[in-house]
N, C-alpha and C positions, 0 to 999 in steps of 0.2 A: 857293150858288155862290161867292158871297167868301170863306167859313171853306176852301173847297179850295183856295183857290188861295193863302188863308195859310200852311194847311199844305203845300203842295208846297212854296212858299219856305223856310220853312222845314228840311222834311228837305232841302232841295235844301242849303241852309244848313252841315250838320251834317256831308254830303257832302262837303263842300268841306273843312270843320272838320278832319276825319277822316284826308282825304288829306294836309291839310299835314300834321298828328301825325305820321303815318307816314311824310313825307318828313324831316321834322327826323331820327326815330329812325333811317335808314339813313343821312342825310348824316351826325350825330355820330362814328360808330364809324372811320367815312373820313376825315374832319377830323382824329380825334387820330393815325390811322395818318401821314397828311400831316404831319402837324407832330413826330410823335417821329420822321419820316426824313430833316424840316429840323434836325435837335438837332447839336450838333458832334460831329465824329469820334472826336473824345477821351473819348468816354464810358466807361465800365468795361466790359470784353469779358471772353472766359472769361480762366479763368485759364491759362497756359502750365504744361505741363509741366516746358521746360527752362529757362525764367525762372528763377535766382536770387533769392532773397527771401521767394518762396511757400514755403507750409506742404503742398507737397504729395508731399515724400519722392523726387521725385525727381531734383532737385539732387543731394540728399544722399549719392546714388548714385553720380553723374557725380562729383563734385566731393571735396575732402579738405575737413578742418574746418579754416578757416583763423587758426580761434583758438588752435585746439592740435598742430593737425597729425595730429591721430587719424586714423587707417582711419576711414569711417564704416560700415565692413561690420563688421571686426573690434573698432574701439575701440583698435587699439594705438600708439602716440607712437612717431614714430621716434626713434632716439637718435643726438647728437650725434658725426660722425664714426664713422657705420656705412656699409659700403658698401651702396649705395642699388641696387643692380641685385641685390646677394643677400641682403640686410637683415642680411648679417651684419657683424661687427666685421673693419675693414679689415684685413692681414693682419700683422703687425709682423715686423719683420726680427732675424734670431736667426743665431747664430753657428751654425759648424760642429758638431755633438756631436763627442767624439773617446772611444774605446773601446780596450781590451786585453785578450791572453788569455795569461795568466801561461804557458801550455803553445803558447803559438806560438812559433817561434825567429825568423820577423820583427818581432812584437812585441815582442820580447826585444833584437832590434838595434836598432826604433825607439827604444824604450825606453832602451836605453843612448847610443845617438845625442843624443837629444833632452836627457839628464841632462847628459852632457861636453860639448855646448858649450855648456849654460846655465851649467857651472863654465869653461870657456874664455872665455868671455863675458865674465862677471863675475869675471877673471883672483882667482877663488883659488888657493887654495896646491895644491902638488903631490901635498901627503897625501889629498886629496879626490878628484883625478882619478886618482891608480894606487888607490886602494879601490873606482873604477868597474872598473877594468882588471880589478885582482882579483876580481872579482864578475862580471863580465860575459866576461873570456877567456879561454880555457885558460893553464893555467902555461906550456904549450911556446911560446904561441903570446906571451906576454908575454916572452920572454929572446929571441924572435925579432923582435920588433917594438922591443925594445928597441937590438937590431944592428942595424937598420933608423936610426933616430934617432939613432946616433950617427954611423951615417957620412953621412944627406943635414942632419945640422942642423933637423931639421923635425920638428912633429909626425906622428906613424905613424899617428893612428888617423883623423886628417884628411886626411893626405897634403899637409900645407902648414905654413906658418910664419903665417899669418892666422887669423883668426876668422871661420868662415863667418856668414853673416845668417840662413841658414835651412835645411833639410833636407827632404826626402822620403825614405822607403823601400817600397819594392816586392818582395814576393815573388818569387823568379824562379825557380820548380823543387827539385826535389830529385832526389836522385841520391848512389847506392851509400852509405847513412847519413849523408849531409849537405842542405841545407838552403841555398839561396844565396838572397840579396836583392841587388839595387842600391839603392844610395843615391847620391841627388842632391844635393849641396850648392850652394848661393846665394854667391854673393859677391858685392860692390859696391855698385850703387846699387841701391836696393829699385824703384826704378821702372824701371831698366835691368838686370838683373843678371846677372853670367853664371853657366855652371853645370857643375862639377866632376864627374864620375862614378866612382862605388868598386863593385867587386863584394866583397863579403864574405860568405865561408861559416861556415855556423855545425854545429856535432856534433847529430845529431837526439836522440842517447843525453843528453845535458848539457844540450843546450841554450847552446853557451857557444860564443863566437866564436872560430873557430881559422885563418882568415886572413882580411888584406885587400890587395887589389891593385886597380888603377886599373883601371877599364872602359872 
């Protein structure tokens, strides 16, 4: 009767033993969840996408390289002084081209224009500007231009006693074998200047200027 009732104590004992074990192993696993969700907020989270500094390619994307300026898609360096909206070289400023065709007869009055009063200009001698005459106007029309000049005192082929600044000429028609252009002469001030008008017809057979009169 006493050995039973050791042994009941006993298992009763072991019972007890058993359940605290198994209460430790379920409160441990809760414990450490409680206490890693006391830790500070500052701990390491995922990593960011669009965070700067990661290794995960997609900055790299968003962003240019700002060591070198490289695409990071292409790899290409922009270059200094490109225009940045077409990546091409910004556009440089360039002068007018100017062009002639030996068998135009405006070309042929530009041409002679633009020659006598670079020699009226630069007041050389008379030998120079009657060998334009002669190259550029009929014979008739040189002993008529000449009766011209000696009774107004003026040059004939300018229509004045000055040096113009500058010239234009313009095609203006043809008609019954002739060829006529206007020309525009400059005078005075290059920022003000005013402006003289010639009609001048030229032979379409020669190609040589055979009058001029004021427009």
């Amino acid at each position: 009767m006493h050995l039973a009732r050791t042994r009941a104590r006993t298992a009763g004992r072991r019972l007890v033993l058993a359940a605290a074990v198994l209460g430790l192993a379920v409160a441990a696993p809760a414990a450490a969840a409680q206490a890693d969700g006391t830790r500070s907020p500052h701990r390491a989270g995922p990593v960011s996408a669009t965070h700067p500094g990661h290794t995960t390619g997609a900055d790299q994307i968003m962003h240019p390289d700002h060591t070198t300026g490289a695409d990071p898609l292409t790899g290409a360096i922009p270059v200094a002084g490109a225009d940045h909206t077409t990546g091409s070289d910004a556009p440089k400023a360039t002068s007018a081209a100017r062009s002639g065709d030996p068998q135009s007869t405006a070309d042929r009055v530009a041409d002679f224009y633009g020659a006598y009063i670079d020699v009226v200009w630069d007041a050389r001698n008379d030998d120079l500007r009657n060998g334009l005459r002669e190259h550029y106007l009929t014979t008739g029309f040189q002993k008529t231009l000449a009766a011209w000049e000696a009774a107004q005192h003026a040059d004939g082929v300018l229509r004045a006693q000055d040096s113009p600044i500058g010239w234009q000429v313009t095609p203006d028609g043809t008609d019954a074998g002739h060829a006529f252009s206007t020309v525009r002469l400059s005078w005075g001030n290059p920022s003000h200047p005013g402006y003289t008008y010639l009609k001048v017809r030229s032979d379409l057979a020669t190609k040589q200027i055979s009058d001029i009169e004021d427009a």
